[in-house]
C-alpha positions as CSV (number, residue, x, y, z in Angstrom):
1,X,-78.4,68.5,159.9
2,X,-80.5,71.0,157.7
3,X,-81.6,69.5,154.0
4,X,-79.3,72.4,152.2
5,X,-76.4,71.1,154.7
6,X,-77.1,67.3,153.4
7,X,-77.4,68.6,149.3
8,X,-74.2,70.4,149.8
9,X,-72.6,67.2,150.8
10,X,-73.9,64.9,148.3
11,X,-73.0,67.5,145.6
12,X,-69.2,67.9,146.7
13,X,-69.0,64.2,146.6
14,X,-66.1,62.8,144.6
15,X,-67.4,61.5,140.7
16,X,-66.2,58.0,141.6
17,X,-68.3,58.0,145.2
18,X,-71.1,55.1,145.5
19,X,-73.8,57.5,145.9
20,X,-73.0,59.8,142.8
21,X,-72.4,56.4,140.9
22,X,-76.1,55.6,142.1
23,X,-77.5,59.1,141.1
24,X,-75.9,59.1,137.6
25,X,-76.3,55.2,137.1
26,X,-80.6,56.4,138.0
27,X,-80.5,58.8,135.2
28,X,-83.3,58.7,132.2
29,X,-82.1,58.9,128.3
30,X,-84.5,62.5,128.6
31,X,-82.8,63.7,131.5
32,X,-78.7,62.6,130.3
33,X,-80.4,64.1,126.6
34,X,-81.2,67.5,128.5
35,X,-78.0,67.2,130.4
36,X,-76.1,67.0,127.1
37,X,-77.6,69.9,125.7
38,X,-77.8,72.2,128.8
39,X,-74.7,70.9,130.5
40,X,-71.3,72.9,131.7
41,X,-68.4,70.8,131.4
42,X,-66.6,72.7,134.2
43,X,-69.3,70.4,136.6
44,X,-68.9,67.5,135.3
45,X,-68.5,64.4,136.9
46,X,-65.2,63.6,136.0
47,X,-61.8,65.6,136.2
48,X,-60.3,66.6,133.1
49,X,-57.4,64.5,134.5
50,X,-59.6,61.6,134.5
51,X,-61.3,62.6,130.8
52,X,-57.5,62.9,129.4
53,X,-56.7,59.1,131.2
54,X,-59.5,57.5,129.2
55,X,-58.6,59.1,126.5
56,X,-55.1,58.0,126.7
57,X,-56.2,54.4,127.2
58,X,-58.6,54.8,124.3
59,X,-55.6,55.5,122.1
60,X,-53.7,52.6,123.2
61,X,-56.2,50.1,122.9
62,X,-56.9,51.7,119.1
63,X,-53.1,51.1,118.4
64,X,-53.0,47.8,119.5
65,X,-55.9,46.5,117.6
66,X,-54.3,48.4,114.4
67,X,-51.1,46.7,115.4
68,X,-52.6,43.3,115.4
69,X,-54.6,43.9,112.6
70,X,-51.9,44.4,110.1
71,X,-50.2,41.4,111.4
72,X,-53.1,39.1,111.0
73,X,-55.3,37.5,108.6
74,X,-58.4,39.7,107.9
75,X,-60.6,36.1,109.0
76,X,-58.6,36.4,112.1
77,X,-58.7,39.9,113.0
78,X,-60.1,40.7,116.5
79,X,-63.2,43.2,116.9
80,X,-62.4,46.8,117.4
81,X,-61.9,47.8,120.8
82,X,-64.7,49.6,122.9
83,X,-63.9,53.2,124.3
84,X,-63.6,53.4,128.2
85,X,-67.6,54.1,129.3
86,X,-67.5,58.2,130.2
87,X,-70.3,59.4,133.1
88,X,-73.2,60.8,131.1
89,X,-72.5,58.9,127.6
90,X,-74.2,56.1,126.3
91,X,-72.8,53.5,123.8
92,X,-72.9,54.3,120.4
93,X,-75.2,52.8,118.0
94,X,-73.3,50.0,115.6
95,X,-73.0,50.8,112.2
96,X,-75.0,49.8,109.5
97,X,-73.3,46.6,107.8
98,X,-74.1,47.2,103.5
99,X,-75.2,44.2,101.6
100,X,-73.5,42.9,98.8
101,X,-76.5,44.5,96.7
102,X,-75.9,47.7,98.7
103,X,-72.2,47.6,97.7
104,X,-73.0,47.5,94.5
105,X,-75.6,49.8,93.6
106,X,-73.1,52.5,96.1
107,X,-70.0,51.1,93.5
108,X,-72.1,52.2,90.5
109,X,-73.2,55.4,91.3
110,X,-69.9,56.4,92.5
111,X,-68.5,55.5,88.9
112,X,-71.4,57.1,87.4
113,X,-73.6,54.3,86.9
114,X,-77.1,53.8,87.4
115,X,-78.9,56.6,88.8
């Protein structure tokens, strides 16, 4: 078997094959970064059946926490659900949490306070 024989195989493996798991799973933050930017969505490495399935989920686990958060307790509310992982997308950052101080000084200079 000739190396461009061998590439072509690995590269028409299916997204959800062990080796392409292992290729994307090896990839640097530079290399997913330039990825990002240069990338074609027509190859990526999943279907857009696949990307509209997560999505789908996505929605229903958003729906669920909304349903149980309005009727719970806010001390007994649950965290917010997680989106379904996507090849080629890391996790978001979490959100700054404001101080009470921070809270304030935001509530005042929305009303016009101090500046």
């Amino acid at each position: 078997m000739t190396s461009r024989r061998l590439r072509v195989l690995i590269q028409h493996l299916p997204p959800e094959s062990a080796t392409m798991t292992a290729l994307r799973n090896e990839l640097t933050d530079e290399e997913l970064a330039e990825q990002a930017d240069n990338g074609r969505p027509e190859k990526g490495r999943w279907s857009q059946q696949e990307q509209l399935l997560a999505a789908a989920v996505d929605s229903i686990r958003r729906l669920e926490f909304i349903t149980v958060c309005a009727n719970t307790e806010e001390k007994d509310r649950p965290d917010p659900p997680e989106p379904i992982k996507r090849p080629g997308a890391r996790a978001r950052p979490p959100r700054p949490v404001l101080s009470e101080s921070d809270n304030e000084l935001l509530f005042q200079l929305i009303n016009g306070g101090a500046a």
